[in-house]
C-alpha positions in Angstrom: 15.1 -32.8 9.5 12.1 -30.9 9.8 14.6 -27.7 11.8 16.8 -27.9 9.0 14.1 -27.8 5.9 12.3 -24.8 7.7 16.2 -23.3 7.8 16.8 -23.6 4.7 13.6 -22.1 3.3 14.4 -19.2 5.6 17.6 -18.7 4.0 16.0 -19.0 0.3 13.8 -16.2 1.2 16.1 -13.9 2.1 18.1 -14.5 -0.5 15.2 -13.7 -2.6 14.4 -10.7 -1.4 18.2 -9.3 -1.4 17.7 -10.5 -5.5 14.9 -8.0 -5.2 16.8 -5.6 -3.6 19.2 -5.9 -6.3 16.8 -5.0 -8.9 15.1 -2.6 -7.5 18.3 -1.0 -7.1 19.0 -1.3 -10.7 15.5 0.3 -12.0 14.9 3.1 -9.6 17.8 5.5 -9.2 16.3 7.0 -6.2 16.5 3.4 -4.1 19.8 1.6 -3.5 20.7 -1.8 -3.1 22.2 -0.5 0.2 18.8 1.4 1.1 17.2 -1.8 0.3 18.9 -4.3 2.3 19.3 -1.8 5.5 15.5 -1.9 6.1 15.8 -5.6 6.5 12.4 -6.2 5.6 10.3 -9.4 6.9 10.5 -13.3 5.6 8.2 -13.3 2.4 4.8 -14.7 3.1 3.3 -13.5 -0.3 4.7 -13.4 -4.3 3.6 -11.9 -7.2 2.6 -14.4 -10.0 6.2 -14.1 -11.4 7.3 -15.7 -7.9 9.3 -12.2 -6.7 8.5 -11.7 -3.0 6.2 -9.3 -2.2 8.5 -6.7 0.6 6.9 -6.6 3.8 8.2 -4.3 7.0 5.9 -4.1 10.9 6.9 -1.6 12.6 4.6 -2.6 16.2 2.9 -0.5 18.6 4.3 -0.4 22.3 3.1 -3.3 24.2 2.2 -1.0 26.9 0.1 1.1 24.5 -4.4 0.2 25.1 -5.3 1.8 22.2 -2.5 2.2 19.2 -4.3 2.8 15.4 -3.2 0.4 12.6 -1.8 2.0 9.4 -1.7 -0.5 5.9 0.8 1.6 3.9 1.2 0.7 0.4 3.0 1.8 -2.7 3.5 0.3 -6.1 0.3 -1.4 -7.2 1.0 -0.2 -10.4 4.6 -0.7 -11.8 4.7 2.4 -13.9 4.5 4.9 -10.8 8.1 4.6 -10.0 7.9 7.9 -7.3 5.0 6.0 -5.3 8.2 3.5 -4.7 10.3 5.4 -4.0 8.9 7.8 -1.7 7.3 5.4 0.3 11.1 3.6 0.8 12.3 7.3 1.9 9.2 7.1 4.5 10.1 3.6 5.9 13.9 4.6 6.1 12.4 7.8 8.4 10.2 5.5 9.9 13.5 2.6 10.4 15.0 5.4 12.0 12.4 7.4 14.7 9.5 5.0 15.1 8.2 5.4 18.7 5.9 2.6 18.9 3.2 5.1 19.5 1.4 3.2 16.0 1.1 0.0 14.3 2.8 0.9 10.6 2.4 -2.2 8.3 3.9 -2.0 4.7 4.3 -3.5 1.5 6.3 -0.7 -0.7 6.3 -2.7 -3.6 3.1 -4.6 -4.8 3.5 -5.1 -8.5 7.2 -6.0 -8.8 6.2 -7.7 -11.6 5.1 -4.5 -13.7 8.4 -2.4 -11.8 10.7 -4.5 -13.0 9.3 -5.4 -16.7 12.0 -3.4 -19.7 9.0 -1.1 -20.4 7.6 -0.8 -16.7 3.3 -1.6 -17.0 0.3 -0.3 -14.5 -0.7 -3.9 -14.8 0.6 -6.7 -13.4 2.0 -10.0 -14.9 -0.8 -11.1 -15.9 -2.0 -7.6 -17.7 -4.4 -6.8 -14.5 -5.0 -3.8 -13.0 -4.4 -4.5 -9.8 -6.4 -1.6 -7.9 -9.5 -3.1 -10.3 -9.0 -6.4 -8.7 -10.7 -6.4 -5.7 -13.9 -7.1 -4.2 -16.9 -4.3 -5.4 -19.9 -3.3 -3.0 -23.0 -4.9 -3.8 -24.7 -1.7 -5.0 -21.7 -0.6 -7.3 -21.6 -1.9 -10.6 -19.1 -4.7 -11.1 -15.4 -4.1 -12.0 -15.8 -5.9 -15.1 -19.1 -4.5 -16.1 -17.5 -0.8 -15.5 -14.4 -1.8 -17.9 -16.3 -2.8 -20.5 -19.0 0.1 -20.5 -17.6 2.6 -18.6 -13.3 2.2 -19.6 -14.0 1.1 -23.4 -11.9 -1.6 -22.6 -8.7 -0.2 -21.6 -6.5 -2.7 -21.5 -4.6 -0.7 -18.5 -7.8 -1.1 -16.6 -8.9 -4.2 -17.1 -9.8 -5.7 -13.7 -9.6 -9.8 -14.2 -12.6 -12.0 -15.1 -13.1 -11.9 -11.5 -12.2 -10.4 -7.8 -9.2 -10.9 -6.4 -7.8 -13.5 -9.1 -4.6 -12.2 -8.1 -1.6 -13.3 -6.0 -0.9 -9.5 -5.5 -4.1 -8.1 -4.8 -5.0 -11.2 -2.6 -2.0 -10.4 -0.2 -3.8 -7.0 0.2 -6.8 -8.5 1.3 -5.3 -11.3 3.4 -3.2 -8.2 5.3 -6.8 -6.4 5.7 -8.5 -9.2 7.2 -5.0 -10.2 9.1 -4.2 -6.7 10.9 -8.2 -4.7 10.7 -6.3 -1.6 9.4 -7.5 1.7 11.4 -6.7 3.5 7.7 -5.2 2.6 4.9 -2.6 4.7 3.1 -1.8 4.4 -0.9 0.6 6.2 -2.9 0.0 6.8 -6.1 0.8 8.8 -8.9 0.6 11.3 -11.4 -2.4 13.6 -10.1 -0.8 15.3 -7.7 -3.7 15.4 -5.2 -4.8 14.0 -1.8 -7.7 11.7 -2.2 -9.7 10.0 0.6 -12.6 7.3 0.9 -13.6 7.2 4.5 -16.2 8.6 7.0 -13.3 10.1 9.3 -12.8 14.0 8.4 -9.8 13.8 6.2 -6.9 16.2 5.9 -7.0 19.0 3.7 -3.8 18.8 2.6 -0.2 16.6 3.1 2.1 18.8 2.5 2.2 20.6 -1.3 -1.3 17.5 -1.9 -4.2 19.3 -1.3 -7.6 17.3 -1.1 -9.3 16.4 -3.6 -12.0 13.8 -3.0 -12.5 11.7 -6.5 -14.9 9.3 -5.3 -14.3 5.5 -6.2 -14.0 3.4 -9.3 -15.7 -0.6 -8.9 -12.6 -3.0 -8.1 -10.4 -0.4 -6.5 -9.1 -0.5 -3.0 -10.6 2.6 -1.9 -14.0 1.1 -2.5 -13.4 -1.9 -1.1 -12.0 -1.0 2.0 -14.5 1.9 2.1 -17.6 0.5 1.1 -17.3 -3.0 2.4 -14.7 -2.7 4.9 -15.6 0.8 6.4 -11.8 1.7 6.8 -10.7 5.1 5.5 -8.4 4.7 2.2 -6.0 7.8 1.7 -4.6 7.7 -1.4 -2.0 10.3 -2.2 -1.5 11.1 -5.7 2.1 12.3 -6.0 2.4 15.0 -8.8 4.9 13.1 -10.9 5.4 9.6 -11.4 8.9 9.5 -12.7 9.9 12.5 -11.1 10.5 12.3 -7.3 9.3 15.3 -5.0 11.7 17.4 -3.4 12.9 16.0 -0.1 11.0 19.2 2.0 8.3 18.2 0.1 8.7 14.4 1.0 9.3 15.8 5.3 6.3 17.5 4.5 3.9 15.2 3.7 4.9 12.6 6.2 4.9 15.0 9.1 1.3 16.4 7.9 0.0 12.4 7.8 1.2 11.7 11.3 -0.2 14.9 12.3 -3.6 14.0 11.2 -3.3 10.3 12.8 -2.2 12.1 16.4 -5.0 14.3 15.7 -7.8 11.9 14.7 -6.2 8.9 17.5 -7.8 11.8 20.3 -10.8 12.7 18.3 -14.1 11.3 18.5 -14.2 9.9 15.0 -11.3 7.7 15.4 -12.5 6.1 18.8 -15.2 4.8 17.4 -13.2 3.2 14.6 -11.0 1.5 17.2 -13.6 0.2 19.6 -15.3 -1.2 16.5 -11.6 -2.7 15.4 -10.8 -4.0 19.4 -14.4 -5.7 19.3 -14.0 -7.3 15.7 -10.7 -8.6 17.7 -12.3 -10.3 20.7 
């Protein structure tokens, strides 16, 4: 009894994710259902508070591989930025097609289905929170919330929760931190059309047409969390449009500059360090 209730929940899930297929299909032009379904992502293990699975793909290292960095890819923490979406599918269907095992890719494309899918697409989640506000804040920052209602004037596309990581969606973010101890983090964004980076690692100056442009953090987001508290370098590229996807040189382009820079920094000082820290945090 227990085989066939473990089945059948199985089955659910992937039924609910070829639901989400579906409508992701029907709100982005640039993503089919086909697309969708053809990267034949991983049995949900986290939702958004509206209950729509949050997509999840692992692409592992070779087994052979003593040393293999750990890339957290993530696009769509806010619903309105359709490109961060959809360029990041066009990367896991490169990825789906020519991945060597040489690194550990782990992504969730779509973090805010909730947001995406709404008539009138939000930044915020379900639950009107800005999800890159939502997590934890270092100790010597001032807190999300006090920043939102001095610093924001209350912005109600900012506001951060009552309190870290209230959130299903932002939650699954941390849980996959803690889970994999991410070598870097990579998040795609949009409209700036820059190449941000939180990190002590020397960052790129440029992913194809991005060029680098360090902003520094806001309390609550991911790059100050994972760079402040978790010492993990946070990329963020700002794509230059959000409703407007790049050209498809311009999408090679960037892809084959950040894999360039992770060869690069894999061999370079910098990088060892971050990975013997990582392999001892694992022991």
């Amino acid at each position: 009894m227990l085989l066939m209730s473990v089945t059948a929940e199985t089955v659910a899930k992937e039924l609910s994710v070829d639901q989400l297929c579906k409508k992701i299909g029907a709100k982005l032009s640039s993503v089919s259902v086909k697309e969708c379904r053809a990267l034949k992502f991983n049995t949900p293990r986290f939702y958004s508070v509206n209950g729509l699975p949050l997509l999840e793909k692992h692409y592992s290292a070779g087994k052979n591989r003593k040393y293999a960095p750990k890339i957290l890819f993530i696009g769509g923490i806010h619903g309105d930025e359709y490109s961060s979406v959809s360029v990041t599918f066009k990367w896991l269907k490169t990825l789906n097609k020519y991945h060597s095992g040489a690194y550990d890719w782990h992504f969730l494309p779509l973090v805010n289905p909730d947001g995406l899918l709404k008539k009138k697409s939000t930044r915020v989640n379900a639950r009107a929170i800005d999800l890159n506000r939502n997590f934890k804040t270092a100790n010597n920052h001032i807190a999300a919330i006090d920043h939102w209602n001095v610093k924001t004037k209350q912005r109600a596309r900012y506001f951060p929760g009552k309190k870290p990581l209230s959130e299903p969606e932002s939650n699954a973010i941390h849980q996959l931190i803690e889970e994999l101890q991410p070598t870097v983090i990579v998040s795609v964004h949009a409209p700036h059309g820059i190449l941000d980076f939180d990190g002590k690692v020397r960052p790129p100056q440029r992913l194809g047409p991005l060029k680098l442009r360090q902003l520094g953090t806001y309390p609550g987001s991911l790059g100050n969390y994972g760079y402040h508290i978790k010492n993990i370098p946070v990329m963020t590229i700002e794509l230059r449009h959000a409703g407007i996807m790049p050209k498809k040189k311009e999408i090679s382009a960037m892809w084959v500059d950040l894999v360039r820079w992770i060869k690069v920094k894999t061999k370079s000082k910098e990088i060892a360090v971050l990975l013997d820290h990582q392999q001892t945090n694992e022991q």
